[in-house]
N, C-alpha and C positions, 0 to 999 in steps of 0.2 A: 579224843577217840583216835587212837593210832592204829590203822588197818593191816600195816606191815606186819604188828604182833598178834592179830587178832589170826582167829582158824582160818584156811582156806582147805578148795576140796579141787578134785582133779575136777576139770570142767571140758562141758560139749563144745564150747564157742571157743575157735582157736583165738591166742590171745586175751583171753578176761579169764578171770577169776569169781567165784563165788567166795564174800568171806561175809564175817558178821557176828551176832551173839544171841542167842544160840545157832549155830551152822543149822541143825535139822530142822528148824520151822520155816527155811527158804530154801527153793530152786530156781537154779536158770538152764533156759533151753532157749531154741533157737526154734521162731515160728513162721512158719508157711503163710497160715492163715488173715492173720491182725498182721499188717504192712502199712510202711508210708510209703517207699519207693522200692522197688527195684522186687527180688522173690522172699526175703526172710529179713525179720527183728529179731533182737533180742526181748526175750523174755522173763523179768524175775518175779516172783510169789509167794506167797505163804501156804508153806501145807502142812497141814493137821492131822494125827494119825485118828484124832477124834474129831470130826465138822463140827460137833457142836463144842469143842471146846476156844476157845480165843487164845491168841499169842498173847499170852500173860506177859503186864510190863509190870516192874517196880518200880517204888522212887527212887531204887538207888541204880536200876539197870535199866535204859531204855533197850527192847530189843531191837534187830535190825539188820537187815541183809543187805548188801552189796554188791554188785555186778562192776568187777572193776579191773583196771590194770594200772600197772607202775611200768618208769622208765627210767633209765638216763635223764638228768637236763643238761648236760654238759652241751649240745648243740643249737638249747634254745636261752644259755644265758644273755641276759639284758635287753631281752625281747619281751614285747608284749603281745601274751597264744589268748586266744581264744577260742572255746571247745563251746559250739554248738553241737545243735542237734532236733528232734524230733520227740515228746513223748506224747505217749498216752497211758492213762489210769483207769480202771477199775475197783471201784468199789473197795480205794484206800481210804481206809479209819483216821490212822495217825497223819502220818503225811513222806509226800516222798519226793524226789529232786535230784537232778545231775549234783555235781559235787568237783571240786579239781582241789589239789592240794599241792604244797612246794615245800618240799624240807631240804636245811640242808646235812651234811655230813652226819651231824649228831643227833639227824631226829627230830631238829628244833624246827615248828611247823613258820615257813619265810611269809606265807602266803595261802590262804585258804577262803573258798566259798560253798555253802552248800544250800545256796537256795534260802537261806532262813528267813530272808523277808518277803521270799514268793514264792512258797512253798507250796506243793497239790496235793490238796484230797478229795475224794469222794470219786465221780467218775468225769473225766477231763479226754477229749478228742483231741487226735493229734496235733499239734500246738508247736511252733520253735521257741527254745527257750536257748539261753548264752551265759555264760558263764568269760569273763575278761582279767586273766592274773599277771603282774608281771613277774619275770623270773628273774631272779636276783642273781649277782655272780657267783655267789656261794650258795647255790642250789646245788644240789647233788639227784634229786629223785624229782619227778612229778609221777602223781595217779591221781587218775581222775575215774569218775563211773557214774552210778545210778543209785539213790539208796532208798530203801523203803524202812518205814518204822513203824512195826505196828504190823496192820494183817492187810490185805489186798492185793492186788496187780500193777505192775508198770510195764511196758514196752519202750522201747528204746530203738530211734532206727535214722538213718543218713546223717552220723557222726559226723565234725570236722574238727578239726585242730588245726589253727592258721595263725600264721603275723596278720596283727595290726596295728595301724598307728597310731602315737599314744596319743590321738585327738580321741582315738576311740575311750569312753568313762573305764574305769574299773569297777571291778564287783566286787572287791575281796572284803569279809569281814573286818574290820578294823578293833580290836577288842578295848580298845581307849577312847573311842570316838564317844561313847555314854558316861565316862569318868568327870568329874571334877577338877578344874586345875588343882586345888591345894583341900586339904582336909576342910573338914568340915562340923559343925558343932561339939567341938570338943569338952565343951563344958556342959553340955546337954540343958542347956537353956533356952533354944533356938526352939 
């Protein structure tokens, strides 16, 4: 899921972006009201030109919106960033979660986490949750955000983005860690 190419839209929150698939079944805004610290969170949601209809997923398309930004990594190669933070949920269906990602030049994802083994739904009180990548020398971009799949609320609020040291674990998906060293029943007798 590359967010670079996916839609985004002009946004209220200086700095982030709204992106996703389909863009019209999510907003973000910025709220007074639901806070962790300080006078405003970010706010992202599903809205439905019909209540009674559901944000329709497929098999073949999960939907899903984003509250996010990108950046440079040129000044945090061979560092390990970690991007806390703050959320809370309302009355998410599917599920939703901070996210950080690290490509480099060509797009090729170095480094990515989005929660998948601790992932929120239903209604969760604000909570810190962390997210630990390190960034390679051949990074070119990070973006990191919020995403929701599916229908419901998230809030988002006393971000950070900091060095740590790599006593600290990492989070990042490993997509080999479930793999097999070498094939396996090839003669389908097993």
């Amino acid at each position: 899921m590359n967010m670079t190419s996916s839609s985004r839209s002009e946004s209220p929150i200086q700095g982030w972006f709204l992106s996703g698939t389909p863009m019209h079944h999510y907003a973000i805004e910025l709220d007074g009201t639901l806070v962790h610290t300080g006078r405003q969170s970010a706010h992202l949601y599903t809205v439905h030109p019909d209540q009674n209809q559901p944000v329709a997923t497929t098999p073949h398309e999960q939907q899903f919106g984003t509250l996010m930004q990108q950046f440079q990594a040129q000044a945090y190669h061979n560092k390990r960033m970690r991007l806390s933070g703050f959320v809370k949920t309302r009355a998410v269906v599917e599920s939703c979660g901070l996210w950080m990602r690290v490509d480099d030049r060509y797009e090729n994802v170095l480094q990515f986490d989005n929660m998948h083994n601790r992932l929120l739904t239903g209604d969760c009180d604000w909570n810190h949750y962390a997210i630990v990548l390190d960034i390679p020398l051949e990074s070119t971009t990070i973006a990191f955000g919020v995403m929701l799949i599916g229908q419901g609320d998230v809030w988002i609020d006393s971000l950070r983005f900091e060095e740590v040291g790599r006593d600290v674990p990492l989070t990042h998906l490993d997509p080999q860690a479930d793999l097999p060293d070498a094939p396996q029943n090839l003669d389908f007798e097993q």
